[in-house]
C-alpha positions in Angstrom: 236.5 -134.7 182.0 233.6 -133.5 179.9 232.1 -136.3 177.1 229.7 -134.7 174.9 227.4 -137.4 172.5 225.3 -135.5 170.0 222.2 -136.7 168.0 219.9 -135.4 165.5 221.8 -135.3 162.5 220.1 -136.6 159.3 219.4 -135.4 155.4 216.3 -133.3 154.6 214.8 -131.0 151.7 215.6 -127.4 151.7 213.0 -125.7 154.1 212.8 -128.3 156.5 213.5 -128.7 160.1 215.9 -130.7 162.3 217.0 -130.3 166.0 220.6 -131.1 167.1 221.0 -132.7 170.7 224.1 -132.8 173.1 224.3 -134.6 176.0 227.0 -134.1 178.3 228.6 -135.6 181.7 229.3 -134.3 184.6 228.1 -132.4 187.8 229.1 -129.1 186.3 228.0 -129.4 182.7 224.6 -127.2 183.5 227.0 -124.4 184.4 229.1 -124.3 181.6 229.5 -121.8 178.4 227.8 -124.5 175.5 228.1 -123.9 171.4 227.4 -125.3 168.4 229.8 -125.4 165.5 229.6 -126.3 162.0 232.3 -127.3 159.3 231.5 -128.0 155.4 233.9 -129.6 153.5 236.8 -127.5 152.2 235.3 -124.9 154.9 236.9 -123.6 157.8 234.6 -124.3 161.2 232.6 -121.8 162.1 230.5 -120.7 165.5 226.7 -121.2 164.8 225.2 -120.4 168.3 226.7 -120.1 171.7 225.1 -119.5 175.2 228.1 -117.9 177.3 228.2 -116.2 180.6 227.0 -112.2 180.7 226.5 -112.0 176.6 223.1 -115.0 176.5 222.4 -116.7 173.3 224.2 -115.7 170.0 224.0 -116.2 166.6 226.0 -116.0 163.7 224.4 -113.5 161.1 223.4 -116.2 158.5 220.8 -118.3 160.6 219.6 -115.4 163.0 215.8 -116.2 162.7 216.0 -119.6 161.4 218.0 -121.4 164.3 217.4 -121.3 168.6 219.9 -123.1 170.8 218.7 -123.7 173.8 219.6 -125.9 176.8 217.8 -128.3 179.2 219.9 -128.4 182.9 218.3 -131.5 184.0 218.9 -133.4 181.2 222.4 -132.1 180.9 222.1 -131.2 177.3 221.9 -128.3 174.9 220.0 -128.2 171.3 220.0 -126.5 168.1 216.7 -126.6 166.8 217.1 -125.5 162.8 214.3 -124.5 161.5 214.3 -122.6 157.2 217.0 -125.2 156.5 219.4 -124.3 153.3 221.6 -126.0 150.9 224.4 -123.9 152.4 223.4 -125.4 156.0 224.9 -128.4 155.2 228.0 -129.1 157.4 229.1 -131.4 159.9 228.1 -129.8 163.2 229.9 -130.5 166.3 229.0 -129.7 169.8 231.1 -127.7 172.5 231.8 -127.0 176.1 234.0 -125.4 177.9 233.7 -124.0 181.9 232.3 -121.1 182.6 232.8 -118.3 185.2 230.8 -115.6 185.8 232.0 -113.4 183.1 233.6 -116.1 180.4 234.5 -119.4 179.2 238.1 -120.4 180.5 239.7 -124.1 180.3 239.8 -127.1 177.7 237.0 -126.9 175.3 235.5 -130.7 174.7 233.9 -131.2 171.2 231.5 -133.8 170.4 232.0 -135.9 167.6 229.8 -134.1 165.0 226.6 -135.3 163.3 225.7 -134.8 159.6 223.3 -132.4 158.6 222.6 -132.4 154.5 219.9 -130.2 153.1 219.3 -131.1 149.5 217.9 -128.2 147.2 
């Protein structure tokens, strides 16, 4: 059993900056394939970033050059540091996990319980 807790969330003016954190449990949490999701409301969710075995760190197209995940193995936890943030930015963003082999992500995903990013105009 994987428990993510993510942090970081809060409500800032359009062309600030803000950095997500998700700490997870569990011996094998370093190893795993890690994400970020986002969902606004009436929205379906959608991948933001995503470190995954053989393919490195990925972005979705709209916040390529504004937003780097990255991930800290001692401290068991991943980040999305957001950087050029938008209006459209705002979303509920929710962590993720899922095991990783050497070639792809396979097993239960684990979500976090989302934290609140608003970036007013």
């Amino acid at each position: 059993q994987v428990q993510l807790v993510e942090s970081g969330g809060a409500s800032v003016a359009a062309g600030g900056s803000l950095r997500l954190s998700c700490a997870g449990s569990g011996s094998y949490y370093a190893t795993g394939c890690m994400a970020w999701f986002r969902q606004a409301p009436g929205k379906k969710r959608e991948g933001v970033a995503f470190i995954t075995p053989g393919e490195g760190t990925r972005y979705t197209d709209s916040v390529k050059g504004r937003f780097t995940m990255s991930k800290d193995n001692t401290k068991n936890t991943h980040y999305l540091q957001m950087n050029g943030l938008k209006p459209e930015d705002t979303a509920m963003y929710y962590c993720w996990w899922r095991h990783a082999s050497s070639s792809n992500c396979y097993g239960e995903p684990y979500w976090g319980q989302g934290t609140q990013v608003t970036v007013s105009s």
